[in-house]
C-alpha positions, 0 to 999 in steps of 0.5 A: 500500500502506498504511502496517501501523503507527501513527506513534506506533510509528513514532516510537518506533522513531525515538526512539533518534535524538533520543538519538544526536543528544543525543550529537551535541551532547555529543561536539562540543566535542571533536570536530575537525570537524562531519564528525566529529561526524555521523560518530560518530553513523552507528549510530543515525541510520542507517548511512549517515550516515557518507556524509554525514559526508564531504561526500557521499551514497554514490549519488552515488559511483556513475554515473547509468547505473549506479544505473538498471542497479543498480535493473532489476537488482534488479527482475529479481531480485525476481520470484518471490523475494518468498515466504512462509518454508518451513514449520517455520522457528523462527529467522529473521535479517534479514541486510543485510551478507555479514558477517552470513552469516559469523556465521550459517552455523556456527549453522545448519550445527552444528543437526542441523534446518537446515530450522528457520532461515531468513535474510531480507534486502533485499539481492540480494548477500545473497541470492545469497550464502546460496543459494551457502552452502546456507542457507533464504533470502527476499528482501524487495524493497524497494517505494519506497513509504513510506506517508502521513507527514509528514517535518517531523512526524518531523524536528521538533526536530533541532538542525542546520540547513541541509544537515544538516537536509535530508539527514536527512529525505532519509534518513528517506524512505529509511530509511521505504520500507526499514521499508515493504516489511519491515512489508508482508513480516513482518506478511503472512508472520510475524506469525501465528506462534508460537513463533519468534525474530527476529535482527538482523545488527545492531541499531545499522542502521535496517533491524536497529532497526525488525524489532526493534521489530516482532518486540517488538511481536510478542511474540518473543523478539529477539536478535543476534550481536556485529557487529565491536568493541565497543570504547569505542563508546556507541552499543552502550548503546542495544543493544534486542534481547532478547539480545546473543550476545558474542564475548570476556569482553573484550567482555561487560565493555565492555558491562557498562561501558556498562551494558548489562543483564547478563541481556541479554548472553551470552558464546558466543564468535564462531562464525565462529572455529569453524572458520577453519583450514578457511578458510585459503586457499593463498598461490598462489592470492592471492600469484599474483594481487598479483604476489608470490612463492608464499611471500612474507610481508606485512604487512597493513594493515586498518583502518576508515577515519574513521567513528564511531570515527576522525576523518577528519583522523586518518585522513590522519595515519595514511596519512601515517605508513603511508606513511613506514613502507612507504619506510623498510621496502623490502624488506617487502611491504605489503598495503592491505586496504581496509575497505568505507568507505574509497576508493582516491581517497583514496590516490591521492597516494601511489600516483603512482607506487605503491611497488613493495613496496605492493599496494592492494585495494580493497574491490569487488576480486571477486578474492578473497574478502572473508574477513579470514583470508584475508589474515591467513592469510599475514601477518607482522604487521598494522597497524590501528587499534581494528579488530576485526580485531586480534582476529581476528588474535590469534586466528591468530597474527599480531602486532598494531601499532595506529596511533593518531596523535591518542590516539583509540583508548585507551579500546579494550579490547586497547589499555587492557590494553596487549596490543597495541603502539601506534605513535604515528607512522612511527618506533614502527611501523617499530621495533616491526616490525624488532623482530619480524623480527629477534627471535624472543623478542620476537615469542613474548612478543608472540604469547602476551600475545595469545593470553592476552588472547583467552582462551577462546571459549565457556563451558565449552569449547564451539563458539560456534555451539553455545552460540548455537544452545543459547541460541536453543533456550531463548529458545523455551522461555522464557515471560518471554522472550516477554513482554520488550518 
């Protein structure tokens, strides 16, 4: 199959790579190790840099047998599933991320037309889930084939040498046989038509960066709901679609700061908080399975592990200062939620043996649901870092502690408003969470500096869902909208 597109739009699509890697060059002087520095880049120089950044390329993680399981798997699931869109679709998603459902199924299911949406992605999870959800649904299977381009040509001019150099171009094959099989799915099945929008679940990953450009390209109008936090994080001033739908008034200034363009940015609130008292889930269901009374309370711990915003040697200082905390606190139960980058491996020296009053779940646990208010739904308090997590829990109630050892995290908009306690070791986190057991006063102060911080949803009382579905409605409407690129 041939490559659809010229290199010279391909490396335009690329040039926000020369870009991320100027802020390689920047950020190393005050970073702790390269690691570190490669890691702050994972948005742009594509989502699993981050593996590399810990010595590791992520298939690597996973056995031989397993990867070749993995991969007839996804060939059966292929068959018959490569299909043009239904008919009459107006808005399309490109999902590679179960968290990208969970923004996008409100929207649909508040439009009194769900037949005019329809989600597409590269991944068999992803599909099974919006099948599960009811949702219009395509799958791209990925081809293998990435055309005839030369990989020094699109590496020429990356500073790192050596190891850093050769997986980058490993990744750019990668990365080129994933943009292959979405131009061959979206020029056969979409390019004809008119009067669409094209989404991204984020437009900071490789795959959310290069359907942005083919749909500009296109002239569609292009948009994307807010994925996780925005924070001091400058890889958001390279936001490239068309319009960025934002969760808080927190967030539209953080990105204003980053001088995002103000006609790009809206606020709508974050739709998947519509609705989370209907995702409250009994504590019987969970608690049974951890080995925990029917009523018992917890604190819960979810943070991010190290990535482009916490360094790895600061993610173990914080383990160390967590773990000090759960042996002075014996009598409180706490639950490690952990984040899709972290691995249990990593806490395996303190689990030998493993406290009493700790329950690990990873990330893979197929248990439960991987829904955040899950968990926050039976929590006493929760300890994280500058996750947007904290946001979430300030949405239920639940008081917030950040750990923040080595001052990484106080440019983070809850922590600069001084909203949210910080803990700079074991001490301040085990004060601050006696404080709140013993204190209802203090606990109430807390809860409502939070709840005034969160401050409303959406504009004009409305459900976020709503105001995106409202903002989607007049991006098809909008001739100069169509014409942006």
């Amino acid at each position: 199959m041939p490559w659809p597109t010229t290199e010279t739009a391909l490396r335009d699509t690329l040039k926000d790579q020369g870009q991320a890697l100027e802020l390689l060059e920047e950020w190393k002087a005050s970073a702790s190790q390269d690691g570190y520095v490669i890691e702050l880049a994972r948005g742009l120089l594509l989502q699993r840099m981050v593996w590399f950044g810990r010595g590791e390329e992520k298939q690597n993680a996973t056995p031989a047998w397993r990867r070749v399981l993995f991969r007839w798997k996804m060939h059966q699931e292929s068959k018959g599933l490569q299909q043009a869109p239904p008919f009459g679709v107006r808005h399309f998603l490109l999902a590679t991320e179960l968290s990208h459902l969970k923004q996008w199924e409100p929207v649909v299911k508040t439009s009194s037309d769900a037949d005019c949406f329809c989600v597409l992605t590269t991944r068999s999870k992803v599909y099974r889930q919006a099948v599960q959800a009811g949702l219009q649904v395509r799958f791209i299977p990925r081809t293998g084939k990435m055309g005839n381009f030369s990989i020094s040509t699109l590496t020429a001019g990356l500073p790192q040498p050596g190891r850093f150099r050769q997986w980058m171009a490993q990744t750019l094959m990668d990365a080129l046989k994933d943009w292959s099989s979405l131009s061959s799915y979206l020029d056969k099945h979409l390019a004809s038509l008119s009067g669409i929008t094209v989404g991204v679940g984020n437009n900071l990953t490789h795959e959310g960066r290069y359907t942005t450009h083919w749909a500009k390209g296109k002239r569609f109008s292009t948009w994307s709901i807010q994925h996780g936090a925005i924070g001091p994080n400058p890889l958001y001033s390279h936001l490239s679609v068309n319009r960025f739908f934002a969760f808080s008034r927190q967030d539209l200034r953080q990105l204003q700061l980053l001088q995002v363009a103000e006609e790009r940015i809206k606020l709508t609130g974050a739709p998947y908080r519509d609705s989370e008292g209907a995702q409250i889930i009994s504590h019987t269901a969970r608690n049974g399975k951890l080995d925990m009374a029917e009523r018992e309370k917890y604190v819960l711990v979810a943070w991010s592990g190290y990535g482009h915003m916490t360094s790895r040697a600061h993610y173990f200082q914080q383990m160390e200062a967590l773990f000090g905390a759960i042996a002075a606190l014996p009598n409180n139960t706490f639950i490690l939620k952990l984040h899709r980058k972290e691995k249990p491996a990593d806490y395996q020296s303190y689990l030998n043996p493993t406290p009493p009053n700790v329950r690990l779940v990873p990330y893979e646990d197929d248990r439960f649901p991987r829904d955040i208010f899950f968990w926050l739904e039976g929590a006493s308090a929760l300890i994280t870092g500058n996750s947007s997590v904290a946001k979430e829990a300030m949405d239920v109630g639940v008081p917030v502690i950040s750990l923040d050892i080595a001052d990484e995290y106080s440019e983070t908009d809850y922590l600069k408003a001084e909203v949210v306690p910080v803990a700079e070791g074991k001490e301040e986190m085990v004060a601050k969470l006696k404080v709140w057991q013993e204190d209802p006063f203090v606990l109430a102060v807390q809860l409502e500096n939070q709840k005034e911080f969160l401050g409303e949803k959406a504009p004009e009382g409305k459900e976020a869902a709503q105001a995106i579905l409202e903002q989607l409605e007049e991006m098809l409407g909008s001739p100069e909208e169509k014409t942006k690129v």
